[in-house]
C-alpha positions in Angstrom: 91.7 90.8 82.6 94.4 89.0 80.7 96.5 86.5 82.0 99.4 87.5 84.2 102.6 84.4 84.3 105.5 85.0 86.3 109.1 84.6 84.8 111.1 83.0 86.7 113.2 79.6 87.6 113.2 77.6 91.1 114.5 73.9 91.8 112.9 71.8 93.7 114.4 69.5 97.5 115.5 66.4 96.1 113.1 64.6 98.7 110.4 66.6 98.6 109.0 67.3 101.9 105.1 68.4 102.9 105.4 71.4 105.3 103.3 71.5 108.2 105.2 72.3 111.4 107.0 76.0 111.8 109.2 76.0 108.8 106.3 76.2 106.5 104.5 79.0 105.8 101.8 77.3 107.4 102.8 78.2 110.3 100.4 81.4 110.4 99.5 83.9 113.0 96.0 85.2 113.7 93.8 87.1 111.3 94.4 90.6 111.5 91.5 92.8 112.8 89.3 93.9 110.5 90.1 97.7 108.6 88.3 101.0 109.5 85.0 101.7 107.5 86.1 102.9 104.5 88.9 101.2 103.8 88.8 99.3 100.3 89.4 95.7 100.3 89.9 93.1 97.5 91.2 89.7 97.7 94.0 88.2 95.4 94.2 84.6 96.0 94.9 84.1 99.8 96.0 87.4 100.3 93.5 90.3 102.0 94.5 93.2 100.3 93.6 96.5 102.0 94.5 99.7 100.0 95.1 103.2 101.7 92.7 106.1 101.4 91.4 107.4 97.8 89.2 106.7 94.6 90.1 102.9 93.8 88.5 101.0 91.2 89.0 96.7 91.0 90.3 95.6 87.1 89.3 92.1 88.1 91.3 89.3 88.8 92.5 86.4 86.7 94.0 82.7 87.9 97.5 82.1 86.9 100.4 78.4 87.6 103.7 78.4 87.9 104.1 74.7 86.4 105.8 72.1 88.2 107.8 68.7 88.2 105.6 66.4 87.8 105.8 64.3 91.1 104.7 67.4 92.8 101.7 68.4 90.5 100.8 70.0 87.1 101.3 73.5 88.7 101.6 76.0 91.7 98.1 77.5 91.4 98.1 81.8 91.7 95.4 84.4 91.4 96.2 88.1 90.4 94.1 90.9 91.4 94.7 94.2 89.7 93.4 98.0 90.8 93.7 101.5 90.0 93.4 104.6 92.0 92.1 107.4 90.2 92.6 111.9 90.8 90.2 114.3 91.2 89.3 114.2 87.3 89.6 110.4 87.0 93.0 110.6 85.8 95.0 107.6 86.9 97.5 107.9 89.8 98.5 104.3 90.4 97.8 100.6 88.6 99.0 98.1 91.0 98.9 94.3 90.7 99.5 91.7 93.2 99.9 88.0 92.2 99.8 85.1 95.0 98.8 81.9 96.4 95.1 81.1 95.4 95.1 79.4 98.6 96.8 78.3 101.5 96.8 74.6 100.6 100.3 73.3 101.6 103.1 72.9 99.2 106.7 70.9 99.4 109.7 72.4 100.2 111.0 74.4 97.8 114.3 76.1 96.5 114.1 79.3 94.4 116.4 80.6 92.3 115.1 84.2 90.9 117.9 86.4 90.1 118.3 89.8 91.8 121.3 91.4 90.8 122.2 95.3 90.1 120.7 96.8 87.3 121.4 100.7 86.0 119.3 103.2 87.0 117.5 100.7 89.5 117.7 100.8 93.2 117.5 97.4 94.0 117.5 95.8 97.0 118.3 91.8 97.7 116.6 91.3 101.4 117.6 87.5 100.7 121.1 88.1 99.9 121.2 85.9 97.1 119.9 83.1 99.1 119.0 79.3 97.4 116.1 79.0 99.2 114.1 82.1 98.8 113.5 85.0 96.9 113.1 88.4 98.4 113.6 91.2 95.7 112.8 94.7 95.6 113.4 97.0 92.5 112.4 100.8 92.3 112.7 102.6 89.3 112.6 106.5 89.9 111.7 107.7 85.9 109.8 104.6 84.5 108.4 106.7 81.7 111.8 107.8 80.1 113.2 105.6 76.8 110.6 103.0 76.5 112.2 101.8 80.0 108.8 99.5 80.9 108.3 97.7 77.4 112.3 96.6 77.4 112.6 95.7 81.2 108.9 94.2 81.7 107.3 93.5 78.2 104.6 91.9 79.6 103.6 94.2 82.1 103.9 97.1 79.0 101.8 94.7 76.5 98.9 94.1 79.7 99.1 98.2 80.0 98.5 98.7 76.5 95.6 95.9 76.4 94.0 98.2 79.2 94.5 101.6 76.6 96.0 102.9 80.3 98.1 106.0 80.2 99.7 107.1 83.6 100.8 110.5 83.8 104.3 112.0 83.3 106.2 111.3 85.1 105.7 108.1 87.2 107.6 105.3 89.0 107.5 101.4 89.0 107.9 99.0 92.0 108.6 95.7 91.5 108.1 93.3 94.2 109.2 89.6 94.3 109.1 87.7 97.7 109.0 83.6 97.8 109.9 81.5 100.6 111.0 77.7 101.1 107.2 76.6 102.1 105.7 77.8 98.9 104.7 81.2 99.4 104.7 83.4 96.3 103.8 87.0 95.9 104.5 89.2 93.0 103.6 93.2 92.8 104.2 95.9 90.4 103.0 98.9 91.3 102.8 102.4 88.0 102.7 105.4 90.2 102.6 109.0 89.7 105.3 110.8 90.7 103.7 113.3 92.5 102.6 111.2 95.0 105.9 110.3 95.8 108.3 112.7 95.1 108.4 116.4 96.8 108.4 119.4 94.4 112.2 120.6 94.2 113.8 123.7 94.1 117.6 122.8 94.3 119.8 120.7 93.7 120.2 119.4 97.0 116.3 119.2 97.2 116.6 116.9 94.2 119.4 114.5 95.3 117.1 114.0 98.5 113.8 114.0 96.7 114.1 109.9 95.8 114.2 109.3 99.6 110.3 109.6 100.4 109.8 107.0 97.6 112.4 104.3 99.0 110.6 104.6 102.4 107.6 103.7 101.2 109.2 101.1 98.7 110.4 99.1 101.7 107.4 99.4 103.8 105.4 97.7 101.2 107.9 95.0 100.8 107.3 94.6 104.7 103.6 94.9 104.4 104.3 92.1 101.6 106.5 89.5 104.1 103.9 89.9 107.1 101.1 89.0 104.8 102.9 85.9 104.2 102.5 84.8 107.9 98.6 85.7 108.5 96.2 83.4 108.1 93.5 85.8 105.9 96.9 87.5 104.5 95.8 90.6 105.5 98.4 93.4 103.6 97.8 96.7 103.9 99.1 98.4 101.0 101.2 101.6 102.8 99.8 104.9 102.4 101.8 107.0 99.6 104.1 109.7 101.3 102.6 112.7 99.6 98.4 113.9 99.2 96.3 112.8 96.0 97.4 116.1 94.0 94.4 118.3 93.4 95.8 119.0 89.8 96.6 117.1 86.7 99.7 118.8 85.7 103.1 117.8 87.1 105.3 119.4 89.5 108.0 121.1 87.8 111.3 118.8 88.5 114.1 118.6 86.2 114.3 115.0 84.3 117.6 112.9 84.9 120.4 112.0 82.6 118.9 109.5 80.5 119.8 105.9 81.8 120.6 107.3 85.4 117.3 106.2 87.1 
C-alpha cells in the first residue's frame, strides 16, 4: 500500500514533559472482551479494529511519522491499515482507512493545532471547540462524488484511490475523522461510502431534508467508537454498523442530486 502522511501542524510544551500518571493517554482501561465469531478484526498500529457484519477484505497496512523537534525524537511513529467491504457482486461499498499510534510507547506532552473550521457543503463538527491542546474534528460530506470534490479537498486520499484503480459507486459519502489528545494520541480515518448504506430512499421533499440524518448518527458514533479506543489498552474500536442493509443491487436508489456546492 502506498504511504499514507498526515497534514497537519502541532507545537510542542515548552518543557516537555513524559506522561505517565492520568493525564496521559496512558492512563488506559482494560482490554475490551473479545468480538463474536465472525466478527473481522485487523490491527492498525495500537488500535484493534473490529468492523461490523459483511464481505471485508484487508489492503494491507503501511508505517507512517509525523516528524518532530528534535529534542523529542526524529518522529511520532504511525501505522495505517486500510480495508474494503465489498456487495453481493464484489462491487465496493466502503474503503476506510485508519491511521494511529504503532504503539503505546509514551510520548511528551503535546499541543495541537489542526484547524477545524466551517467549510461549504460540509457538516462539520469541532468536539474540541477549537482547543490548543487537542484536536477532535469530524467532517461529513453528504455527495463526495459531485465536481471533483475528493481530488481538491483531499488530493492525497484521491491520488492513493486512483493508485488502487478503486471506483465507488454513485453516489457515495466521505468521513473524515481527526482526533489527537495532549498525551500523544493520534488517530486519523477516512471512510468512501455508498450512499445506499446510509441514506434512505426518498420520495418527498421532506423525506429528503431528513434523509442526511441517518448518516450524522452514525458519523458521530464512530467518532465515539474513535475517542474510547484512545483509552483501551488493545484499542479495541468497533467500527459502528452502517444504518441501512448491504443493498442486494448494484444500482442506486433513485434520489434527486443537490445544488452543486450545497453538500
Amino acid at each position: 500500500m502506498s504511504p499514507w502522511i498526515p497534514t497537519l501542524s502541532f507545537s510542542l510544551l515548552r518543557k516537555p514533559v513524559r506522561l505517565l500518571g492520568a493525564t496521559g493517554w496512558l492512563a488506559l482501561a482494560a482490554c475490551a472482551p473479545l468480538s463474536p465469531p465472525g466478527v473481522a478484526e485487523f490491527s492498525a498500529g495500537r488500535t484493534r479494529l473490529a468492523l461490523p457484519p459483511g464481505a471485508w477484505e484487508d489492503w494491507g497496512r503501511s508505517d507512517q511519522g509525523i516528524p518532530l523537534p528534535p529534542e523529542l525524537g526524529e518522529s511520532m511513529p504511525l501505522q495505517t491499515r486500510a480495508v474494503v467491504l465489498r456487495g453481493a457482486r464484489q462491487e465496493l461499498l466502503a474503503v476506510l482507512l485508519v491511521q494511529t499510534n504503532r504503539t503505546n510507547a509514551p510520548r511528551d506532552a503535546t499541543l495541537w493545532s489542526g484547524a477545524c473550521g466551517p467549510q461549504r457543503g460540509v457538516w462539520v463538527e469541532d468536539a474540541a471547540a477549537a482547543s490548543p491542546v487537542r484536536i477532535d474534528c469530524l467532517r461529513f460530506k453528504r455527495w463526495a462524488n459531485q465536481e471533483d470534490w475528493l481530488g481538491k479537498n483531499h488530493p492525497r486520499l484521491a491520488h492513493w484511490l486512483s493508485e488502487q484503480k478503486v471506483a465507488m459507486p454513485q453516489p457515495y459519502s466521505h468521513l473524515h475523522y481527526r482526533y489527537a489528545t495532549a498525551g500523544g494520541a493520534w488517530i486519523e480515518l477516512n471512510a468512501l461510502v455508498d450512499q445506499r448504506l446510509l441514506q434512505p430512499r426518498t420520495h418527498s421533499n421532506e423525506e429528503f431534508l431528513r434523509a442526511g440524518q441517518p448518516a450524522q448518527d452514525w458519523a458521530r458514533q464512530m467518532a465515539q467508537a474513535v475517542r474510547t479506543s484512545t483509552s483501551m489498552m488493545d484499542g479495541h474500536l468497533p467500527v459502528p454498523p452502517f444504518p441501512l442493509p448491504l443493498p442486494t443491487d448494484t444500482v442506486a436508489p433513485p434520489s434527486s442530486a443537490p445544488v452543486p456546492g450545497k453538500g
